[in-house]
Phi, psi and omega in degrees: 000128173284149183234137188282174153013255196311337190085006167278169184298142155252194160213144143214009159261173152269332171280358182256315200293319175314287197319307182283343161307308234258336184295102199350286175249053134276303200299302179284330166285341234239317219290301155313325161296300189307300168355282194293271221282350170289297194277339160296301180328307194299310188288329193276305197293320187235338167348307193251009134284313159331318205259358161251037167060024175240333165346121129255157166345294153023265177319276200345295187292338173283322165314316204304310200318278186329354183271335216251012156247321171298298186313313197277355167307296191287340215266330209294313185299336182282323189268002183261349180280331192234027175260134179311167148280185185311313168301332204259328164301157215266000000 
């Protein structure tokens, strides 16, 4: 895997495209967009069913579900900022 400048990661494979998701500090921004924008989703979308006792098994899983659109949001924007061009792949 080539690396810019700065030493952050590139890509122009998907086993090179992981390394750069999996790279601490991506990893730890990616990982905080989720947090914050999972759980406002989670507080607008399910909320008032948790908290008036009404959450099924459902609910949960459509919670969970809502964390996994802000992570693959933030993960796309991190491979579309660091993928080589066309010239520079090996």
């Amino acid at each position: 895997m080539l690396e810019a400048e700065l030493g952050r990661p590139t890509w122009a494979t998907w086993r090179e495209a992981l390394r750069v998701v999996v790279w601490w500090p991506h990893l730890s921004k990616t990982m905080t967009v989720t947090i914050v924008v999972g759980t406002i989703l989670f507080v607008i979308n399910h909320l008032d069913e948790v908290l008036l006792g009404e959450a099924t098994w459902r609910t949960w899983i459509k919670g969970a579900a809502t964390y996994l659109v802000p992570f693959t949001v933030s993960n796309l924007g991190v491979l579309i900022a660091t993928r080589r061009p066309n010239s520079a792949r090996v």
